[in-house]
C-alpha positions as CSV (number, residue, x, y, z in Angstrom):
1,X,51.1,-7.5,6.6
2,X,49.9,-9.5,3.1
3,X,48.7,-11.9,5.2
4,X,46.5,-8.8,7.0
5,X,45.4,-7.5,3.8
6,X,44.8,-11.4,2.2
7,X,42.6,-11.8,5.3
8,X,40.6,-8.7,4.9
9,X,40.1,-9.2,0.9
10,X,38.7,-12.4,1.6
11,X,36.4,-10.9,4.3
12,X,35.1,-8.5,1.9
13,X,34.1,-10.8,-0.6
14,X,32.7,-12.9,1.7
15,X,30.3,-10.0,2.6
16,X,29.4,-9.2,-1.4
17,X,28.5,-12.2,-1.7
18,X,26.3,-12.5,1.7
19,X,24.8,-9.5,0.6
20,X,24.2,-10.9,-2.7
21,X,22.6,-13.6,-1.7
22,X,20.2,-11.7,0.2
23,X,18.9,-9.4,-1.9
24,X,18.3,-12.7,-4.2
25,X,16.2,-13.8,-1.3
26,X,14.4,-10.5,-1.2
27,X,13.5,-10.3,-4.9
28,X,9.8,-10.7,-4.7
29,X,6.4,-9.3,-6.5
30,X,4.6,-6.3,-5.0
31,X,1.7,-6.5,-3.3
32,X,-1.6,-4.2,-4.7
33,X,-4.1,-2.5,-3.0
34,X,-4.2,-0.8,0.0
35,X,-2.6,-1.9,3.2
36,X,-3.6,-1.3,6.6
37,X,-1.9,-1.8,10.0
38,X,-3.5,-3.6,12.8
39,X,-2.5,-5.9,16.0
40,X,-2.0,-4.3,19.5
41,X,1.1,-2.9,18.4
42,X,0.1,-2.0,14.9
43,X,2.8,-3.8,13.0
44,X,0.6,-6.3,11.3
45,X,0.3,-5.7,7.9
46,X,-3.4,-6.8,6.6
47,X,-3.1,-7.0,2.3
48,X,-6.1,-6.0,0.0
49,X,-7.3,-9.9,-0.8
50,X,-9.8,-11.5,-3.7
51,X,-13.3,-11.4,-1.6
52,X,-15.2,-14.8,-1.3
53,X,-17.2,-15.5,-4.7
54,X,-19.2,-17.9,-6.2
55,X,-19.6,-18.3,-9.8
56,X,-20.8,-21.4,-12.7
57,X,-18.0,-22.7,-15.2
58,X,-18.0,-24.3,-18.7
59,X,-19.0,-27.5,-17.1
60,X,-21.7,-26.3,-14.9
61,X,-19.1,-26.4,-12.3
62,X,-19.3,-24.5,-9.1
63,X,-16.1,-22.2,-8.6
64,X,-15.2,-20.4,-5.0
65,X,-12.5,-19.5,-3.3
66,X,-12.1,-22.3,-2.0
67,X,-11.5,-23.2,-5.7
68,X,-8.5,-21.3,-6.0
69,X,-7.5,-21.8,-1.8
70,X,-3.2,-22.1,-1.5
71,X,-3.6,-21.5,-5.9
72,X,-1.6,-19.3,-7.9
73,X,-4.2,-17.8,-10.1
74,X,-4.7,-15.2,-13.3
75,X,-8.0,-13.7,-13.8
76,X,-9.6,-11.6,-16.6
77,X,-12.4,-10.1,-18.0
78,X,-14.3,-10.8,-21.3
79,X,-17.5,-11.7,-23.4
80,X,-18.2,-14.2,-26.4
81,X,-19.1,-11.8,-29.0
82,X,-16.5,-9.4,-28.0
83,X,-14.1,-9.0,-31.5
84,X,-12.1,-6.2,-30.4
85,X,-9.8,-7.1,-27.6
86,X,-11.1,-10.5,-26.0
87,X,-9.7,-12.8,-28.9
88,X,-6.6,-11.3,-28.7
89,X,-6.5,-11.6,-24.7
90,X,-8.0,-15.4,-24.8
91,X,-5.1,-16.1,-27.8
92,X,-2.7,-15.0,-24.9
93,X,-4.2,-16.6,-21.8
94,X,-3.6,-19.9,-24.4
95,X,0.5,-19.3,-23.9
96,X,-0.3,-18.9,-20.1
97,X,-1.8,-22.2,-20.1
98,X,1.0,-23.8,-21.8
99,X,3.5,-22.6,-19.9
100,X,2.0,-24.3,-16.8
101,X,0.1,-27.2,-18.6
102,X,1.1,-29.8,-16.0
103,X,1.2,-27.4,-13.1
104,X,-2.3,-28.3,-11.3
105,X,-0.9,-25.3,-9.0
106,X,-1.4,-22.4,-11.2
107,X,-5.3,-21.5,-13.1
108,X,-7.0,-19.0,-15.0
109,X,-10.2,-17.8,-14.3
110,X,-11.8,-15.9,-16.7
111,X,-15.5,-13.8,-16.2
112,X,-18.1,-12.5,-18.1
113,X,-19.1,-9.1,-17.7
114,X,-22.4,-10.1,-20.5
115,X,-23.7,-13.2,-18.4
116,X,-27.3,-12.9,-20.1
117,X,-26.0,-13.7,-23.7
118,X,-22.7,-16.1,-22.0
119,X,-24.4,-19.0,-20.8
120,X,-22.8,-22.2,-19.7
121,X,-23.0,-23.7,-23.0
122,X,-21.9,-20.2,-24.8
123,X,-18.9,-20.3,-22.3
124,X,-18.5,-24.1,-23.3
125,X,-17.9,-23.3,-27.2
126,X,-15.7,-20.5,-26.1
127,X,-13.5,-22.7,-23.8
128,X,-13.0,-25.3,-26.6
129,X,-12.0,-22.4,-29.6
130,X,-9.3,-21.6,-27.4
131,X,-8.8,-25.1,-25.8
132,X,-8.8,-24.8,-22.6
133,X,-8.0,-27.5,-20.5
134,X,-10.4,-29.0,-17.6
135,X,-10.1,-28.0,-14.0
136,X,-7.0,-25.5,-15.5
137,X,-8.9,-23.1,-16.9
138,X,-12.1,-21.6,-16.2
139,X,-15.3,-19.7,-18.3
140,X,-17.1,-18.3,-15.3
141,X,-20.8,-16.7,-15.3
142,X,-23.0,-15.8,-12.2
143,X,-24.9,-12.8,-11.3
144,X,-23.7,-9.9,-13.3
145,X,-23.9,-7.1,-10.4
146,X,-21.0,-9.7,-8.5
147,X,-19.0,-10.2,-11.3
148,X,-19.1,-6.6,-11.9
149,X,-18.1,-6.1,-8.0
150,X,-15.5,-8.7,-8.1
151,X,-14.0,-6.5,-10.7
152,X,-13.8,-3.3,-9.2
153,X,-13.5,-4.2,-5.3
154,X,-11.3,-7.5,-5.8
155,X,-9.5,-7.2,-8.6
156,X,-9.5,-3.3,-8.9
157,X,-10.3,-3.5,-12.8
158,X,-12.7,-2.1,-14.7
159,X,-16.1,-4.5,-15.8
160,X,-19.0,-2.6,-16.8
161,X,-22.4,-2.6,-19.4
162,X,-22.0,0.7,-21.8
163,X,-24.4,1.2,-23.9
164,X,-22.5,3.9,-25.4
165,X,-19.9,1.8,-26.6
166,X,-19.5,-0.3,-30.0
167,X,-20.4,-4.0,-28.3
168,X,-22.2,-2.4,-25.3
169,X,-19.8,-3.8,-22.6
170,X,-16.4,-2.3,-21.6
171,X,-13.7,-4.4,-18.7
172,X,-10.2,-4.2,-18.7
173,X,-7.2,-6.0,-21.0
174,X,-5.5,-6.2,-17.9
175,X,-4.5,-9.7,-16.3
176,X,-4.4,-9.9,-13.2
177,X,-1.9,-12.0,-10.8
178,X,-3.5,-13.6,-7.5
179,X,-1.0,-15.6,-4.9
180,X,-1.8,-18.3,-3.2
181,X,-3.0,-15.8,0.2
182,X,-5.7,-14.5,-2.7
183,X,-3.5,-11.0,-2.6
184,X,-3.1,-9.1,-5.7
185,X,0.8,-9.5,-6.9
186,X,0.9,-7.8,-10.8
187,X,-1.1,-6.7,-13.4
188,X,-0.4,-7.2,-16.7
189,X,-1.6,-5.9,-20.6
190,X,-3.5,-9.2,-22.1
191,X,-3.1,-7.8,-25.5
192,X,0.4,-7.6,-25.4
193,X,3.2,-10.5,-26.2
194,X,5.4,-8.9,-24.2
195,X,3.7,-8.3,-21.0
196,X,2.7,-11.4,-20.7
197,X,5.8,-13.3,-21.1
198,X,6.5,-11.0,-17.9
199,X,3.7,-12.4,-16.3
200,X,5.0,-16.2,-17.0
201,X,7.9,-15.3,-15.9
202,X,6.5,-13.6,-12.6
203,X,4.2,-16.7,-12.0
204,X,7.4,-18.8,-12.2
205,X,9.2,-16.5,-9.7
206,X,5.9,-16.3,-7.4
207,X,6.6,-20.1,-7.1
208,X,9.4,-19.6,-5.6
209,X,8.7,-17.5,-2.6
């Protein structure tokens, strides 16, 4: 009879620990954006995915996706003469960059939303006050109605000219976390310490999956 009970003991925490183990396995980011179903038995799931783009770095550089193809990726939005949120936002981007200095996997791509005044050489100055490393971290500027549409349709954030607002342009403090499929996986407050320590930390576990 002990010998019963011994054997079903160690069943059961053979099982906890199975089922630990998988649920381990199962922590993973979210996906954003909307999903839809498709195949001839509808079970494929199709993600909401960054749209192809082509932009001009710091360096006169041209940036696609192909850029960022099988990267892990943040992107944000911002302008040079910006002195309300963008300094604090670059100042965090800086710890991002740190924390994956040698990683040539993970980048940050950064975007206008005032490409008339942000010109390469602008974006240049900017890039080194913040010291931003080469091929890690990119200033982009293009054609300000795609930026503006890469925004809202890709990155479902907010990047528009206001004329009724103190600098005249208004985008989002949000950072935004791209896998290597170009699907959405977090978004985080770029102004905030906290929130994007949670975003190192998510990049790190997005490695993982």
């Amino acid at each position: 009879m002990k010998l019963y009970i011994v054997t079903i003991l160690l069943s059961i925490s053979i099982t906890s620990c199975n089922t630990n183990s998988t649920e381990t396995k199962k922590l993973v980011l979210p996906v954003i954006g909307e999903k839809k179903l498709a195949g001839a038995d509808a079970k494929d799931t199709i993600y909401h995915t960054v749209q192809p783009f082509l932009f001009i770095n710091q360096y006169h550089d041209t940036i696609t996706e192909k850029t960022i193809e099988g990267k892990i990726y943040v992107a944000d939005f911002f302008f040079a003469t910006c002195q309300s949120i963008c300094p604090k936002m670059s100042s965090q981007l800086m710890n991002v960059q740190a924390a994956f200095k040698n990683d040539s996997q993970v980048l940050i791509l950064s975007h206008t939303v005032n490409p008339s005044n942000d010109t390469v050489e602008v974006l240049n100055g900017y890039a080194q006050t913040y010291s931003a490393i080469k091929n890690k971290w990119h200033f982009l500027t293009g054609n300000k109605k795609a930026i503006y549409d890469m925004a809202r349709f890709s990155y479902l954030v907010n990047a528009l000219e206001d004329d009724g607002s103190v600098e005249g342009f208004l985008h989002s403090e949000l950072f935004v976390l791209v896998d290597s499929h170009k699907r959405l996986r977090g978004m985080y407050d770029g102004t905030d310490s906290v929130s994007v320590a949670k975003l190192i930390s998510d990049i790190k576990l997005l490695k993982q999956e």
